[in-house]
C-alpha positions in Angstrom: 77.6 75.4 97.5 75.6 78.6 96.8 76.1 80.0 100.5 80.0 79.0 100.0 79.9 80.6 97.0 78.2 84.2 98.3 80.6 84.0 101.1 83.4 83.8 99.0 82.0 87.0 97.1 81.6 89.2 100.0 84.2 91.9 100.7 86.0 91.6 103.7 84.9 94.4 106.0 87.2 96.7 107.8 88.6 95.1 110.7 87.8 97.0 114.4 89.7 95.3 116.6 90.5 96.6 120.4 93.5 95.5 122.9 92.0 92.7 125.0 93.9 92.6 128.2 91.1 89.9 129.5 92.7 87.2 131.8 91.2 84.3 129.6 89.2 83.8 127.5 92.1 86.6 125.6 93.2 87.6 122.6 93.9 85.4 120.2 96.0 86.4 117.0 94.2 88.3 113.7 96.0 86.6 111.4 94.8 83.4 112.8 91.4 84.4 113.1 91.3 85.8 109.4 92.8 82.2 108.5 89.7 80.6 110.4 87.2 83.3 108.7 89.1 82.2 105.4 89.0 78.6 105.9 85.7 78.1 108.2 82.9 77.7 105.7 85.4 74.9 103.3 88.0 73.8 104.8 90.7 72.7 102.2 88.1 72.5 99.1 86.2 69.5 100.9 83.1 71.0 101.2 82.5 71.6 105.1 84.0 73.6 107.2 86.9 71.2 110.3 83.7 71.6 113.1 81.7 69.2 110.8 84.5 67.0 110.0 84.5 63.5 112.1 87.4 63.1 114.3 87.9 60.1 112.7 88.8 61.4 109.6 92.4 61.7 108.1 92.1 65.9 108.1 91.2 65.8 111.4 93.8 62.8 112.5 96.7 65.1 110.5 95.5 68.4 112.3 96.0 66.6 115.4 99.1 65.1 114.6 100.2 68.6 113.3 99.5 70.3 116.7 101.1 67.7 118.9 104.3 68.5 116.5 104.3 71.9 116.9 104.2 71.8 120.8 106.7 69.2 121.0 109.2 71.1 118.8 108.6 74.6 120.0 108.8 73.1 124.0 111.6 70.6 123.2 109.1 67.7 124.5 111.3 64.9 125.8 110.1 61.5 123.5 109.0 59.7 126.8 106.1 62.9 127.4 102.9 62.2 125.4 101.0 65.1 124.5 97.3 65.2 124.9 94.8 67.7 124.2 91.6 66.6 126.4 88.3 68.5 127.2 87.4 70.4 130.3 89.9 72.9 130.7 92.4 72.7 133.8 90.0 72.5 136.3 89.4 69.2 135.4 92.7 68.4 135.3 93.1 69.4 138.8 90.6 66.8 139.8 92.0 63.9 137.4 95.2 64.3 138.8 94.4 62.7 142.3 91.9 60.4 140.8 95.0 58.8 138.8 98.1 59.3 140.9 97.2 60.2 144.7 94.1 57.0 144.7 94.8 54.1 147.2 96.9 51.6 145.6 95.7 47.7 145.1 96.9 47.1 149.0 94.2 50.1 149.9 97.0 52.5 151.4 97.1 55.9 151.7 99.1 58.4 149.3 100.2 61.5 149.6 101.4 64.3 147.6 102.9 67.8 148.6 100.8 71.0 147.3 102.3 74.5 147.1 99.1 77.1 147.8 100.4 80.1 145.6 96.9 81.3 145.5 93.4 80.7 144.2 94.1 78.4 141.7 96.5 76.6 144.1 93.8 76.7 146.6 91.4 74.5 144.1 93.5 72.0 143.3 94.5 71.8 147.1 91.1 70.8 147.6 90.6 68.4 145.0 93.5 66.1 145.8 92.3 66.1 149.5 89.2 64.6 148.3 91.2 61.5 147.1 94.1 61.6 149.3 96.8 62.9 151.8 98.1 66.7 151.0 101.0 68.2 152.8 101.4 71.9 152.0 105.4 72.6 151.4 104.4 75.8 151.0 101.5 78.0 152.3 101.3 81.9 151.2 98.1 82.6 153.0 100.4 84.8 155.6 101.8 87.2 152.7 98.1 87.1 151.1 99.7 85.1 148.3 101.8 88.0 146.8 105.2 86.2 147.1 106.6 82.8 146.7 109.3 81.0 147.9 113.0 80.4 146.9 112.8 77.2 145.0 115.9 75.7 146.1 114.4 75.5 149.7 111.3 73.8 148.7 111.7 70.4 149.8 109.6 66.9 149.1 108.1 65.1 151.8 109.1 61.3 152.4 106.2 59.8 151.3 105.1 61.4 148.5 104.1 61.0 144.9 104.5 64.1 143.2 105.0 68.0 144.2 102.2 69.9 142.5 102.4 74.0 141.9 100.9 76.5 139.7 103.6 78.0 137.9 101.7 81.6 137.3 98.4 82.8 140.0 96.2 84.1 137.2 94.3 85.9 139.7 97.3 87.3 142.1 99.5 87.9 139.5 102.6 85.8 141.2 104.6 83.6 138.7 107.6 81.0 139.5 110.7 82.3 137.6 112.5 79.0 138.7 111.3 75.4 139.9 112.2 73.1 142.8 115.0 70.7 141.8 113.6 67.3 144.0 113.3 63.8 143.1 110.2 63.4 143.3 108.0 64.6 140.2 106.5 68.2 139.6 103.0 68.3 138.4 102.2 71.9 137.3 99.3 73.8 136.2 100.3 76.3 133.8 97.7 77.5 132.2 98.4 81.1 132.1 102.1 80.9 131.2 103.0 77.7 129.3 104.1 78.5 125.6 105.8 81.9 127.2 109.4 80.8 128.1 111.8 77.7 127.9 111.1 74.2 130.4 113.2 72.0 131.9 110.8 68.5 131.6 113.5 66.8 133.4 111.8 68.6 136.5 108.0 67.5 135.4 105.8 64.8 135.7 102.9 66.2 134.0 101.9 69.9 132.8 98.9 70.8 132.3 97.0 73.8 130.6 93.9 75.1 130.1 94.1 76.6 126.3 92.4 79.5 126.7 95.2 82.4 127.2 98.4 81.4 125.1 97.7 78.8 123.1 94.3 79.0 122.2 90.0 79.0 122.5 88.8 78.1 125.8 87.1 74.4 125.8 90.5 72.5 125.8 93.4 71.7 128.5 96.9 70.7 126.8 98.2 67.6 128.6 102.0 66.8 128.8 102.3 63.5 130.8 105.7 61.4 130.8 105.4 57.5 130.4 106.6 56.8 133.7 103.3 58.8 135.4 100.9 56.4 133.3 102.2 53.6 134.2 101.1 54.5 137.7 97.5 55.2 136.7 95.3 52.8 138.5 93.1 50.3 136.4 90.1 50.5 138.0 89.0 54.1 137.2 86.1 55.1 134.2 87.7 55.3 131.0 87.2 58.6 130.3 88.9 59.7 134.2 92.2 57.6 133.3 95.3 59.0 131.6 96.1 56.0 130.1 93.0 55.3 128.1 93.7 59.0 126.8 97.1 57.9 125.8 96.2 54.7 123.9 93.4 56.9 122.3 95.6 59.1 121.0 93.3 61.9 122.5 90.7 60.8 120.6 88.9 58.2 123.5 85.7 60.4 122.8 84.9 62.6 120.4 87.3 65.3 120.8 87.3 69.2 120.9 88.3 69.0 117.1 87.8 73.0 116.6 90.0 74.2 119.7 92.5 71.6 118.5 92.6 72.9 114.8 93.2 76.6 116.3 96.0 75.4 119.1 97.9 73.6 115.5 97.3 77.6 113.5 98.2 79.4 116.8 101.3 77.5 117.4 102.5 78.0 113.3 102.1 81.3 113.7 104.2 81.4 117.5 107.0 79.4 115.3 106.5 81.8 112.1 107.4 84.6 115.2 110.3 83.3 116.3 109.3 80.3 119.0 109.4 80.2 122.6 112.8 82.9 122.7 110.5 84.9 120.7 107.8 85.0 123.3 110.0 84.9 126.2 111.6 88.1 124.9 107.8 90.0 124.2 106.5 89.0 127.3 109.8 90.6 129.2 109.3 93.7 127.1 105.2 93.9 127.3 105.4 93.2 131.1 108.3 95.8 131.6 106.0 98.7 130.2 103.2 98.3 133.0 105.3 97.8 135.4 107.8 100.7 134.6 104.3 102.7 134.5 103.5 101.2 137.9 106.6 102.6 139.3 107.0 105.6 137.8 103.7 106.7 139.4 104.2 105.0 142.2 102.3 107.4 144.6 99.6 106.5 142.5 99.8 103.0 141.5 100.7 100.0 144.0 101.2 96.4 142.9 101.3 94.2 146.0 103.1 91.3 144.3 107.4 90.7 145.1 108.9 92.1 142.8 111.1 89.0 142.6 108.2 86.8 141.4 105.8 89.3 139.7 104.2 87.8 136.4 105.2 88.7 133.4 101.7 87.2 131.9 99.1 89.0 134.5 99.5 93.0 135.7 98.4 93.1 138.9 97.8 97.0 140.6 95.2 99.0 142.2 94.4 103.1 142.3 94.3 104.9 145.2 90.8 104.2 146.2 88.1 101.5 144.5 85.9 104.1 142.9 88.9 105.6 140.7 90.1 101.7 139.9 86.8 101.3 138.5 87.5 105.2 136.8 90.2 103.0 135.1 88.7 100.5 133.9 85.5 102.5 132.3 88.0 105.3 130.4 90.4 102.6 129.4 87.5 100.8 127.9 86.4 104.1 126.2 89.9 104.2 124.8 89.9 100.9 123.0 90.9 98.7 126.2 89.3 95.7 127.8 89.5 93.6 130.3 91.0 95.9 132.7 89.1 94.7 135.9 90.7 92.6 138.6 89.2 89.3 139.5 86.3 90.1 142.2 88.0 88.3 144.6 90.9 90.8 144.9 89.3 94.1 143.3 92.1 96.8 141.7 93.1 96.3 138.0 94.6 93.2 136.4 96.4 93.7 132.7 96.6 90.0 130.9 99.3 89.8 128.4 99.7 86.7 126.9 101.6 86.0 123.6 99.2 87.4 121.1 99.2 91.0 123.0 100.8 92.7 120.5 104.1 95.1 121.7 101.4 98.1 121.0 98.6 97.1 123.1 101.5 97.7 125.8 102.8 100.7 124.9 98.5 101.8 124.7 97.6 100.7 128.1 101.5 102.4 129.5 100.8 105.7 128.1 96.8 105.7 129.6 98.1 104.8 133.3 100.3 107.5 133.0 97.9 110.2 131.9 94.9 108.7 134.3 97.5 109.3 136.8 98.6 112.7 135.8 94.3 113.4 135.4 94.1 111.9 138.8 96.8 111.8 141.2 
């Protein structure tokens, strides 16, 4: 109690803070984090702080409970779509995926499922479910360099398959579905980099999947949206901790869970409802994106962003300098000037701006008016 006690005593220090445009782990919101500063050390007078707390406990239970309320009201979750917050990010989502729907059935025949390759995070996914199974690509953007996508009412399902998987937003290329394919057959989609951002349509989807880490909270967690209809196809035969069902009877808690990331998804999502919700966000991240890209084009002799305009993401910024030495220019002076992040993925090079839900409206306006000056300085 005496180390509660002097933390309780110390004055809160001035808060530096700079605009985080990293692609993920980002920026999460300072209100939260002063509510985890506040709350770490004794969480609700018990005397420990929620990462001590066993997951079996009824704070911990409630905080989960909590969470999986806020995401179901601020998505409008159908009743039938269990939500499950699981550990190992989306990548291993990508992998559980085939394991539970695209396995040979009990007659040992062969699935398949139709993959859209968007780009690199498409690509991964692509390659895990041809470990288990059939793919067939309905849609390949290797020819455009993945800076386009297609017009979702001509994306089609193939005969035999299970489910149509896409990733909704390309963290990486910066190329984000606006729309989805209206098939029988369900979607899966990865969205880690835009879920929480705009309104769904789960009459469409199968399963989402997300990693935490860019809009709804720390990295060390994936968000899990599966309808009843997809577990009941999950094969009995896998490990426990690979199958969606012993998840969903677990009530996320098969294992010990990641109680910490959990209890900052349940304070991130009050304060996205204590905003205004999902029209709230889907109106910001309009507005944010709008700035860089209105700085993209107004210097457009200067700045290029390769991605259709059509389906450019209103989460990730993607543009380049005229030459590699000034994109890095970029990056170091906008760091100087209280920005981070700045640097495309090293698999594409230029510049990459990640604005997720808890970039505030001025972080935008910041990183708008430096592109134009650097240009001005530069061009």
């Amino acid at each position: 109690m005496l180390v509660v006690s002097f933390l309780r005593t110390m004055p809160r220090m001035t808060t530096h803070r700079i605009h985080n445009f990293s692609a993920g782990p980002c920026t999460l919101p300072l209100e939260v984090l002063e509510q985890v500063a506040d709350q770490l050390p004794d969480f609700a007078g018990q005397g420990l702080s929620v990462i001590e707390m066993s997951h079996r406990s009824k704070t911990v239970v409630h905080i989960f409970e909590e969470a999986q309320q806020l995401i179901r009201e601020l998505l409008d979750v159908p009743d039938d779509m269990h939500i499950l917050f699981l550990g190992g990010g989306a990548t291993f989502q990508s992998g559980m995926i085939p394991m539970n729907l695209l396995a040979p059935g009990s007659d040992g025949g062969v699935k398949s499922a139709d993959y859209t390759h968007s780009g690199a995070w498409a690509k991964k996914a692509i390659a895990d479910a041809k470990a288990v199974g059939k793919v067939n690509l309905v849609f390949d953007g290797t020819d455009s360099n993945f800076t386009t996508l297609p017009d979702p009412a001509t994306v089609n399902a193939s005969d035999d398959a299970v489910y149509l998987h896409l990733t909704s937003n390309e963290t990486i290329g910066g190329v984000q579905w606006k729309d989805f394919p209206t098939i029988d057959t369900p979607i899966v989609a990865d969205m880690s980099s835009d879920i929480m951002s705009r309104p769904l349509d789960f009459e469409k989807f199968g399963l989402v999947y997300a990693g935490a880490q860019k809009n709804i909270g720390p990295a060390g967690c994936a968000l899990v949206l599966i309808k009843q209809a997809i577990v009941d196809q999950c094969p009995g035969n896998l490990v426990n901790h690979l199958n969606y069902a012993n998840h969903v009877k677990g009530q996320s808690m098969a294992n010990t869970p990641p109680v910490f990331q959990v209890y900052l998804i349940k304070l991130v999502m009050e304060w996205l409802k204590a905003k205004g919700g999902i029209a709230w966000a889907k109106d910001m991240a309009d507005q944010r994106s709008k700035l860089l890209y209105d700085a993209v084009n107004q210097h457009s002799g200067f700045y290029a962003c390769p991605v259709d305009e059509r389906y450019r993401s209103t989460m990730n910024v993607v543009f380049t300098t005229p030459s590699p030495d000034l994109d890095a220019k970029f990056v170091d002076e906008a760091l100087s000037n209280g920005m981070s992040g700045l640097k495309g993925h090293r698999s594409v090079g230029g510049c990459r701006a990640s604005i997720y839900n808890a970039m505030p409206i001025e972080g935008a306006k910041a990183l708008a008016d430096f592109m134009a000056d650097f240009a001005q300085r530069n061009g």
